[in-house]
Steps between C-alpha positions, in 0.01 A plus 500: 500500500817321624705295312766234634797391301544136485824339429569125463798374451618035505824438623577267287881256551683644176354874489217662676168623267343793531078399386328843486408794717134505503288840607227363741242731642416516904222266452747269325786521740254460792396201328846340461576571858253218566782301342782646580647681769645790447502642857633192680668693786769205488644601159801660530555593140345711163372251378237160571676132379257203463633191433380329165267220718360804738419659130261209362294500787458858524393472171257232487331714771520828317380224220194436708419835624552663126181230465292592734544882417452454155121368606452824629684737240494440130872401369651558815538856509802633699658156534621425190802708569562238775394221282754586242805522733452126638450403153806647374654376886359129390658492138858604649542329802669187621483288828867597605426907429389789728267766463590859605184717487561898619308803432494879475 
């Protein structure tokens, strides 16, 4: 099976903050591409940058989906991963900050 590499990072005003690298299976990077771009043909660098507002609505959807799939698949299987990095995204983050997502 095929594992991505997940890196988050916040750019944050007085020093930047690396979160966690998270290993997320096919199924679980195919997921978060329903988020996230990845493969916008427009992005020019390494790495993806949401801004902090951008963030909480892409989660409250994940938030919603997450729902609906755990109706389906008891605890949520294969999104927890997912789950955990907007949580830990959620608990760090302020209005002014970025987001840089990239992946290996």
């Amino acid at each position: 099976m095929f594992y991505y590499n997940v890196n988050v990072i916040i750019e944050k005003l007085e020093q930047d903050v690396f979160l966690r690298s998270n290993e997320l299976s096919q199924s679980e990077f195919d997921f978060l591409k329903n988020f996230i771009d990845f493969f916008d043909p427009h992005n020019k660098n390494e790495y993806i940058e949401i801004s902090a507002s951008k963030f909480l609505n892409i989660k409250k959807e994940f938030e919603n989906d997450y729902k609906e799939h755990c109706k389906f698949i008891q605890n949520g299987n294969g999104l927890n991963n997912i789950k955990k990095i907007f949580e830990d995204i959620s608990y760090n983050l302020s209005m002014w900050e970025s987001i840089l997502f990239d992946w290996e």
